[in-house]
BADREN-454153 format. One line per 2 residues: for each residue z, x, y of C-alpha. Coordinates in steps of 0.001 Angstrom, whole numbers, plus 500000, padded with zeros to 6 digits. Each point is the difference from the previous one (the first is absolute). Example, Ala and Ser with C-alpha at 12.3 -4.5 7.8 and 13.67 -1.06 7.14 Angstrom:
BADREN-454153
507800:512300:495500; 499340:501370:503440
***
This chain:
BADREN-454153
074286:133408:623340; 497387:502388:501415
496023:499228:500529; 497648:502614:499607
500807:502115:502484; 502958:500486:499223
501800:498049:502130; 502441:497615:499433
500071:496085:500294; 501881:496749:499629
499304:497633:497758; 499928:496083:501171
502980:499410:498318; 501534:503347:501453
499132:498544:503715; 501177:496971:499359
503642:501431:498832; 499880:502753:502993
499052:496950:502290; 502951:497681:498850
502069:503539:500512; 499370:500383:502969
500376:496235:501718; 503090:499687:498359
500999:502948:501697; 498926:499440:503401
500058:495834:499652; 502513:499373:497422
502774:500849:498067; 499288:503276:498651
500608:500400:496750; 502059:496627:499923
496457:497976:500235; 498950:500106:496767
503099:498366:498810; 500059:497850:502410
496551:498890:498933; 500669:499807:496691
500996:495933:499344; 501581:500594:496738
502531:502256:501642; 503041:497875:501493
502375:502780:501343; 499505:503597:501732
503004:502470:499959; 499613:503115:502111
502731:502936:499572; 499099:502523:502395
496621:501401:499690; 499780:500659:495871
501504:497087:498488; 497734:497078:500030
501103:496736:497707; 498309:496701:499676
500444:496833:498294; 497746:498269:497771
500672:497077:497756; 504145:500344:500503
499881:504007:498661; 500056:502833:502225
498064:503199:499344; 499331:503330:502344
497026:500561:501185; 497881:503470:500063
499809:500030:503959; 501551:501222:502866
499733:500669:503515; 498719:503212:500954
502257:500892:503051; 503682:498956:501590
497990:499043:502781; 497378:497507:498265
502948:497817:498518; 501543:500482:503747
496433:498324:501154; 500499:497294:497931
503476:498766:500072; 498676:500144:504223
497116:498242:499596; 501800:497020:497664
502867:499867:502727; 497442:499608:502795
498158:497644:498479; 503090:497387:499625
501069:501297:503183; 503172:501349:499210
501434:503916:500827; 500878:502375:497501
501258:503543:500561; 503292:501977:499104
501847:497829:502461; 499110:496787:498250
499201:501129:496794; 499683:496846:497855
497549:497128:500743; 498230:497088:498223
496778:499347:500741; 496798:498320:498587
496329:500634:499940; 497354:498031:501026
499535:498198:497040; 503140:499087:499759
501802:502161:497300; 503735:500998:500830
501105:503737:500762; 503360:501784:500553
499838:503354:500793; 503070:502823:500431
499678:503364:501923; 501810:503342:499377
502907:500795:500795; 500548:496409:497861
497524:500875:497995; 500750:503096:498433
496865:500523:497935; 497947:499066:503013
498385:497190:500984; 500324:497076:497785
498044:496729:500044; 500121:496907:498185
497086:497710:499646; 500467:496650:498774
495804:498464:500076; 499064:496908:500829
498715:497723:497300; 496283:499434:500504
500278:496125:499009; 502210:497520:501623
502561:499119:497098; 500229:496338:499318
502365:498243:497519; 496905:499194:497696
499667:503344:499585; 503655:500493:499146
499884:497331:497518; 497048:501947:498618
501947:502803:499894; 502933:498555:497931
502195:500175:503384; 501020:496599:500039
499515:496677:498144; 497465:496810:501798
503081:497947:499725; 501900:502811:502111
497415:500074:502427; 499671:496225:500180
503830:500478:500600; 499679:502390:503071
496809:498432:501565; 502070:496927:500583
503244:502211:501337; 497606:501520:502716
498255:497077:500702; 503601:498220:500892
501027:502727:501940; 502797:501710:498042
501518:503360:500797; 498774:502868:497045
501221:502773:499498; 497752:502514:497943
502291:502684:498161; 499180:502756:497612
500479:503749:499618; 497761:502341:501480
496144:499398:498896; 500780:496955:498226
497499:498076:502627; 502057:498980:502848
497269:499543:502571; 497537:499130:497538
501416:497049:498965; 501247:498773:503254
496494:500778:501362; 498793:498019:496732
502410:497172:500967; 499344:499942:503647
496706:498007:499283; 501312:497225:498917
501358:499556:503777; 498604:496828:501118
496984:501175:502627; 500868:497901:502657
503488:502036:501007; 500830:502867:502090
501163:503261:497907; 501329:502881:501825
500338:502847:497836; 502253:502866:500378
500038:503313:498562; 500626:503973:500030
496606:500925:499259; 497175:496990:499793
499247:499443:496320; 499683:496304:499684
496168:498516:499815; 500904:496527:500855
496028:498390:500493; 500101:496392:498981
502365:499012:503845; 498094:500402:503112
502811:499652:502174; 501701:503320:498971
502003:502294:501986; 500327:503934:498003
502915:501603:501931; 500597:503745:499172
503444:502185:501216; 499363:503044:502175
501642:503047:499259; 502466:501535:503110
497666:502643:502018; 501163:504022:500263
502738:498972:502434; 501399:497337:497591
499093:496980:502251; 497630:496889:499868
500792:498984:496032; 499100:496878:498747
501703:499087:496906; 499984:497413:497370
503404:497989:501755; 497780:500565:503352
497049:498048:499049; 501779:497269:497672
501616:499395:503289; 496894:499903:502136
498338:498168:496975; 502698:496622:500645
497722:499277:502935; 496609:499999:499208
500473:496529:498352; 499712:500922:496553
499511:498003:496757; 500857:502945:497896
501271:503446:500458; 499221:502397:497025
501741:503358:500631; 498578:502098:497429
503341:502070:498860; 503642:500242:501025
502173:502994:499360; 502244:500123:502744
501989:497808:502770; 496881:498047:501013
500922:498051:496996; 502722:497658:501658
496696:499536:502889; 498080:498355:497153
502653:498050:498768; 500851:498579:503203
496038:499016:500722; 499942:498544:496271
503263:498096:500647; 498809:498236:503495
496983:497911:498743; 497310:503253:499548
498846:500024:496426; 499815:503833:498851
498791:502168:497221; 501003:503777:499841
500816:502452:496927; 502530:502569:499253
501276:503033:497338; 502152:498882:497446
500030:499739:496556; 501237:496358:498957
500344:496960:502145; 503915:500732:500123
499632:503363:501333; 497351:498757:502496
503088:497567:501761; 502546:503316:499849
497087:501884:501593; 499486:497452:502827
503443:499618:500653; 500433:503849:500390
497185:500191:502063; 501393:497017:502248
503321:501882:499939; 497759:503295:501984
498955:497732:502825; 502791:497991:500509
504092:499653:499836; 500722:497006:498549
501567:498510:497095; 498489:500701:496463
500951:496132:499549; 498203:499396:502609
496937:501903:499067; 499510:498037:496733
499622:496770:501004; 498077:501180:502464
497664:501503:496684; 500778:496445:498292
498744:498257:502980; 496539:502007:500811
498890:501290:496712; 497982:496938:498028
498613:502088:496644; 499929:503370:499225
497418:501419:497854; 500761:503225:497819
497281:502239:498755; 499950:502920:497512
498030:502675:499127; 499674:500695:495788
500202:502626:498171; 496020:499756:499220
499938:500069:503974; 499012:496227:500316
501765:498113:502566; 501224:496550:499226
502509:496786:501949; 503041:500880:497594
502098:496958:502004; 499412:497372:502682
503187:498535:500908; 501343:497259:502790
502441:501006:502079; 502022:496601:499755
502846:500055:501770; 503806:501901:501330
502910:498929:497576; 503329:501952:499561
499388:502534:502832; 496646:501060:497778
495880:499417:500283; 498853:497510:497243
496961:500884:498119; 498217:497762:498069
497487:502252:497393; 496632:497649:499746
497953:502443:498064; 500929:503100:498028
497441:502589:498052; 500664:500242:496452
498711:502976:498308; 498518:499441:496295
499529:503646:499429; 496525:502463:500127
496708:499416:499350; 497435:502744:499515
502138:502377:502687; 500812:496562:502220
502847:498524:500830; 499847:495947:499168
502088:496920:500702; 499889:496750:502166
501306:499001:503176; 502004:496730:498773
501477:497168:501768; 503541:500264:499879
503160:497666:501252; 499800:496447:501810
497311:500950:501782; 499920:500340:504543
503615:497906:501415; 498704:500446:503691
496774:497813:500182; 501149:498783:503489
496631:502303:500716; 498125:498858:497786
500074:496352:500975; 499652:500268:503669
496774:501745:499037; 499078:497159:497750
499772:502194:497000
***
């Protein structure tokens, strides 16, 4: 716009824009911080510097944006792995991270990368989920939740499982409240995500990645280990996916009550995962394995994602027992899908089968 001599001016609006430029620049993300300040946006995809993706609602779109240099996307992948303190460079070229408000981020560097940099931004919900709010949201049934307030309350082992983005943290996180607020809870994970605030005495352990010379790691078996002696009421590791699992079961099978979650895609393929991942960490027999499974895991709790993007408890079943060199499971509640309704998917989590067959739990609680 130019005045009357010619010149030319900003408008207020202009400023402001050049302004928010400019701090996100020097202060922020770059080009990254107006997604990251956008709420209804839920995932950030970065392919090198001229692909940017996001996720809103469950769909993914591009976005009209890049970075204007190599070297500004170089700034930020630095700046996100200082700020978790972590390293990343072409020796170590893959980290996770997170940002200060909590929201997840993996990133991968050339020469893994071959488009260039790419980073991975999963945000971090701006309200704490609760399981009101997943019964609001269709997620689950009261008489579900009424189900699983009691199970936590007693002290049973839970195991969340579910493909990826079908909820995994968020429902453990959702679940987590129902902890009673007098215990302990140690909780373990990769990258802190959980926002455990109704138990004061709370203990967030994070792993630390190896430094440049491959020394001083802390990983998840590490700090279940170190965990066993910090007198704990409950130890919530936030994901397994490797040989720490057969740590966990061995803290869930010597009095510690645990939570924890895990990829799979139906209860069944949840106990062939653990056992596999026991299997990495340790040579023992399979046999062996299972009951150990039989004798740790309580309930697991399988979620889905929908075609219409919802996410939803498709099963809640008991592990109840080891018979004929195989775990028992014992379904308690199955979705049932009745079809679509204006572009939604609809059904009801029902009560299925006898009902729990290990209330040993249960009853020392009083419940």
């Amino acid at each position: 716009m130019l005045n009357y001599s010619g010149e030319h001016y900003l408008s207020l609006s202009e400023k402001r824009r050049l302004k928010a430029y400019i701090y996100a620049s020097i202060r922020g993300l770059d080009v990254l911080q107006e997604l990251l300040d956008d709420n209804s946006i839920t995932e950030i995809m970065v392919n090198g510097t001229d692909d940017i993706f996001v996720e809103r609602a469950g769909a993914l779109s591009r976005r009209d944006m890049c970075f204007d240099t190599r070297e500004k996307l170089d700034d930020v992948v630095q700046k996100i792995a200082a700020g978790s303190n972590r390293i990343i460079n072409e020796a170590s070229p893959i980290v996770d991270a997170r940002l200060p408000d909590g929201s997840r981020v993996n990133m991968i560097l050339p020469p893994i990368a071959i488009n260039g940099p790419v980073i991975t931004i999963r945000k971090f919900p701006q309200e704490v989920m609760t399981i009101d709010k997943l019964i609001a949201y269709g997620s689950l049934t009261e008489e579900a939740a009424e189900f699983l307030r009691k199970l936590v309350v007693a002290g049973y082992n839970i195991f969340v499982s579910g493909g990826t983005g079908s909820g995994k943290t968020t429902f453990l996180n959702a679940l987590s409240h129902y902890i009673p607020s007098d215990q302990r809870v140690i909780t373990i994970e990769d990258s802190a995500e959980l926002q455990i605030r109704s138990i004061p005495n709370l203990v967030s352990l994070e792993v630390r990645n190896a430094n440049v010379e491959g020394k001083n790691e802390i990983t998840i078996r590490d700090l279940i280990k170190c965990s066993l002696r910090m007198r704990p009421d409950r130890i919530i590791v936030g994901e397994v996916r490797d040989a720490a699992c057969i740590d966990m079961l061995q803290a869930m099978n010597t009095g510690h009550s645990g939570m924890s979650t895990g990829h799979a895609n139906s209860p069944v393929d949840m106990l062939s995962r653990m056992e596999t991942m026991v299997l990495l960490g340790a040579d023992i027999p399979l046999l062996a394995v299972r009951r150990q499974i039989a004798s740790a895991i309580d309930i697991i709790i399988q979620l889905g994602r929908f075609r219409d993007k919802s996410r939803k408890v498709v099963e809640i079943t008991e592990v109840s027992g080891f018979e004929n060199n195989e775990v028992v499971l014992n379904p308690c509640f199955r979705f049932v899908e009745e079809g679509d309704k204006d572009g939604r998917v609809t059904g009801i989590l029902q009560k299925i089968g006898k009902g729990l067959k290990n209330k040993e739990k249960l009853i020392s609680a009083g419940l």
